[in-house]
C-alpha positions in Angstrom: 0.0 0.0 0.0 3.1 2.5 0.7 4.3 1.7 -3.2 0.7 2.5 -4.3 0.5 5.6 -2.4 3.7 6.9 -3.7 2.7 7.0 -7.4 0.2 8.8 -9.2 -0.8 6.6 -12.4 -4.5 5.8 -11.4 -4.1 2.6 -13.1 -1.0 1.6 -11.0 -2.1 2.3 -7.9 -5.2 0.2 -8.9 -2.8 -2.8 -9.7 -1.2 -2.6 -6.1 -4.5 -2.2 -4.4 -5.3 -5.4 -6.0 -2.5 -7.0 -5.5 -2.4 -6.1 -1.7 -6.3 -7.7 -1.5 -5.5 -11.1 -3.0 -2.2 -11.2 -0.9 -4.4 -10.2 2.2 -7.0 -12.9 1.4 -5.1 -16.0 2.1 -3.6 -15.0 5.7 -7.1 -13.7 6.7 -8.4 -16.5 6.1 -6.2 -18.8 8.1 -7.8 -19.4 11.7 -5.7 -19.9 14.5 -8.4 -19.0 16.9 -12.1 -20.6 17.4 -14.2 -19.8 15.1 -16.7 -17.8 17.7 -15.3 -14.4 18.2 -17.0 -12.9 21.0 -19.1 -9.5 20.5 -16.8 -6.2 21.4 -13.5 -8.5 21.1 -10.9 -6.0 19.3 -7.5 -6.4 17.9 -4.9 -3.6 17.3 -1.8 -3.9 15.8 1.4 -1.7 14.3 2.3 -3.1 10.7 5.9 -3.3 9.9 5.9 -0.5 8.1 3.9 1.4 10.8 0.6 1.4 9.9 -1.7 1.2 12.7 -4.3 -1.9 12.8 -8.1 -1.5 14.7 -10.1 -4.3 14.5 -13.3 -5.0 15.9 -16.1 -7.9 15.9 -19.1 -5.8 15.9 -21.9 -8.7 15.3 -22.0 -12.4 16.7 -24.9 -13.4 14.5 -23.9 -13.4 11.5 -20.0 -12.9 12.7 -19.3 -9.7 11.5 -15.9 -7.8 11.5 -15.0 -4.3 10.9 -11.5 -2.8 10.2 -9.3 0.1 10.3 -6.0 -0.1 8.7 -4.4 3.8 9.3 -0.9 4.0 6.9 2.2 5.9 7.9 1.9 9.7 7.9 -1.7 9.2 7.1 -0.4 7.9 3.0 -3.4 5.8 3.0 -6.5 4.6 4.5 -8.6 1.2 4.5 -12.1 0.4 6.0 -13.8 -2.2 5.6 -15.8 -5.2 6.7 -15.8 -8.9 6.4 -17.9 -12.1 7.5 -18.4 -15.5 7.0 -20.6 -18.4 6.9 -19.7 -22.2 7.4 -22.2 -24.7 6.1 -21.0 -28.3 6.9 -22.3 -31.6 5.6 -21.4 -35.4 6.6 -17.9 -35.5 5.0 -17.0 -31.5 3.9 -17.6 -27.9 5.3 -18.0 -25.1 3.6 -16.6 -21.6 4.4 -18.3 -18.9 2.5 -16.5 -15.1 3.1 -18.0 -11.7 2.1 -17.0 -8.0 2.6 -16.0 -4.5 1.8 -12.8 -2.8 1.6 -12.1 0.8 0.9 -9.1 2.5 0.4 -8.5 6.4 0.4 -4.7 7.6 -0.4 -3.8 11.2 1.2 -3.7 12.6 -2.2 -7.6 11.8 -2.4 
């Protein structure tokens, strides 16, 4: 996101905003904890290149999250949301993921 915000080709920054949500999509989607966040349960985090990380679960039922992802000297901003769904049968689950991201570079 700090390579996207430092150009000003429209269509480049577009590719590394895209490239930054597929590379985001795997991690995310790893579970280390139970899959039954608790209502009110945050996260916050500093990024390695010092963005600042706010998370929060903000509905149990459907699990809803929402984030706040702050870059360095305010270069970029994301929001967004994201749940899931898991539907299991006798011999396979599903996991079924939705959201929204937004992001808002300083330069507008």
């Amino acid at each position: 996101m700090n390579k996207a915000a430092s150009l000003t080709d429209p269509l480049e920054r577009f590719k590394l905003v895209m490239v930054s949500s597929v590379a985001f999509m795997y991690p995310s989607k790893i579970y280390e904890k139970p899959l039954n966040p608790v209502l009110g349960e945050t996260y916050q985090a500093f990024g390695a290149d010092g963005a600042k990380i706010y998370m929060e679960q903000t509905e149990h039922h459907p699990p809803i999250s929402h984030m706040l992802i702050e870059g360095p000297n305010g270069n970029y901003r994301v929001t967004g949301w994201s749940t899931w769904a898991v539907s299991a049968g006798l011999n396979n689950a599903t996991l079924k993921s939705d959201g929204h991201k937004r992001v808002v570079f300083a330069d507008g």
